[in-house]
N, C-alpha and C positions, 0 to 999 in steps of 0.2 A: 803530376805536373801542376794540377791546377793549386794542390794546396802549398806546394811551392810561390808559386802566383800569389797566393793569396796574405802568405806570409810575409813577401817581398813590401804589399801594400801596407800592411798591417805599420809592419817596422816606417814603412816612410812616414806614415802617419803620423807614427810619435816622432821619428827624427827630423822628418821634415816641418814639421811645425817649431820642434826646437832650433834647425837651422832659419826659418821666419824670423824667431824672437831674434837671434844673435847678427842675423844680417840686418835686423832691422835698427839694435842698439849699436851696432857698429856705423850703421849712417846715420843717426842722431848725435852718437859724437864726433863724427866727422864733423858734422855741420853745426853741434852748438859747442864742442869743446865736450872735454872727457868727465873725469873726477876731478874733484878741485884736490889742492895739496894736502886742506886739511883732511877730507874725505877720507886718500890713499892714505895719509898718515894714520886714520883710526882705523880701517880697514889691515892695517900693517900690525898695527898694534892687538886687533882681536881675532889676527890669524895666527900672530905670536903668542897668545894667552892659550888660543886652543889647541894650537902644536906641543906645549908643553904639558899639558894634562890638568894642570893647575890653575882654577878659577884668579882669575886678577881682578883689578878694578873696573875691568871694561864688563865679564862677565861675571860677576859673582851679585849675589843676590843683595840689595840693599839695605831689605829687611834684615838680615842677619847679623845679628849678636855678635861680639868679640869669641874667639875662643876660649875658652875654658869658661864662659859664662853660665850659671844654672838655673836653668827654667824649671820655678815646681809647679807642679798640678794639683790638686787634692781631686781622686778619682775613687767614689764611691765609698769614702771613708778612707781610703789611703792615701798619703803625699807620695807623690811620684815627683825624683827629681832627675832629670835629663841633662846633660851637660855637650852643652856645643864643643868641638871638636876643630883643628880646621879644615880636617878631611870629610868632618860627617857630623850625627849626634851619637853620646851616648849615655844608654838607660841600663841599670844593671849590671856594670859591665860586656853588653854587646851592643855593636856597634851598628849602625845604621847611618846611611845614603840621604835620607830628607825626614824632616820632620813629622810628615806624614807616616814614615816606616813606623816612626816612633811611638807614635800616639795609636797607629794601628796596633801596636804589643801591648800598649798599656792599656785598652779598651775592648780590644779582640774585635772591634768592627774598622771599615774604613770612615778618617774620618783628616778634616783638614788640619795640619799640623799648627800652622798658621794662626787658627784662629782656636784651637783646642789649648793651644798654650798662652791665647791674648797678644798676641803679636800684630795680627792680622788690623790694618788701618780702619777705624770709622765701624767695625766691626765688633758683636760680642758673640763669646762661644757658644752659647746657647747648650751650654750640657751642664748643667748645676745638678750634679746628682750625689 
């Protein structure tokens, strides 16, 4: 019984302080007004971008390259060249999820894709090898 009890507290815990937050932002906007139009409209619009699967304008990364663009490297005496994707990159013929995937195959350490390939703002790679 008691660890029933205790369980019961437990859960209010988390949930009661979640219902805190939301009765609290619900009388904030009672009292100063909600989202504004353009708010809901980009919220509208970056709930549509992530329902679809497909990066858009609202979420995709700014840094990033046109597709089919080729980023090469010279690593350790070889050119590696990577080519942006719009789903991903790819090196070799296999594909990869971020830049970083990529630069982890052609390096075999973890490393920032970003700035392995110069991309990366105000930044230098710091791997001359």
């Amino acid at each position: 019984m008691q660890s029933v009890a205790k369980a019961a507290c437990a859960c209010w815990a988390v949930n009661g302080r979640s219902l805190e937050l939301r009765l609290g932002y619900r009388l904030q906007e009672l009292a100063l007004g909600g989202l504004g139009r353009e708010a809901r409209r980009t919220l509208d619009a970056l709930a549509g971008e992530v329902a679809n699967g497909a990066p858009g304008p609202m979420v995709a990364d700014p840094r990033r390259p046109m597709p089919d663009t080729r980023l090469v490297r010279d690593w350790e005496g070889t050119e590696h060249s990577v080519t942006v994707r719009a789903d991903g990159f790819e090196w070799q013929g296999r594909r990869f999820k971020s830049l970083s995937a990529a630069a982890r195959a052609i390096t075999g350490a973890n490393r920032n894709g970003w700035k392995f390939f110069g991309l990366a703002q105000g930044a230098s790679s710091g791997f001359s090898r």
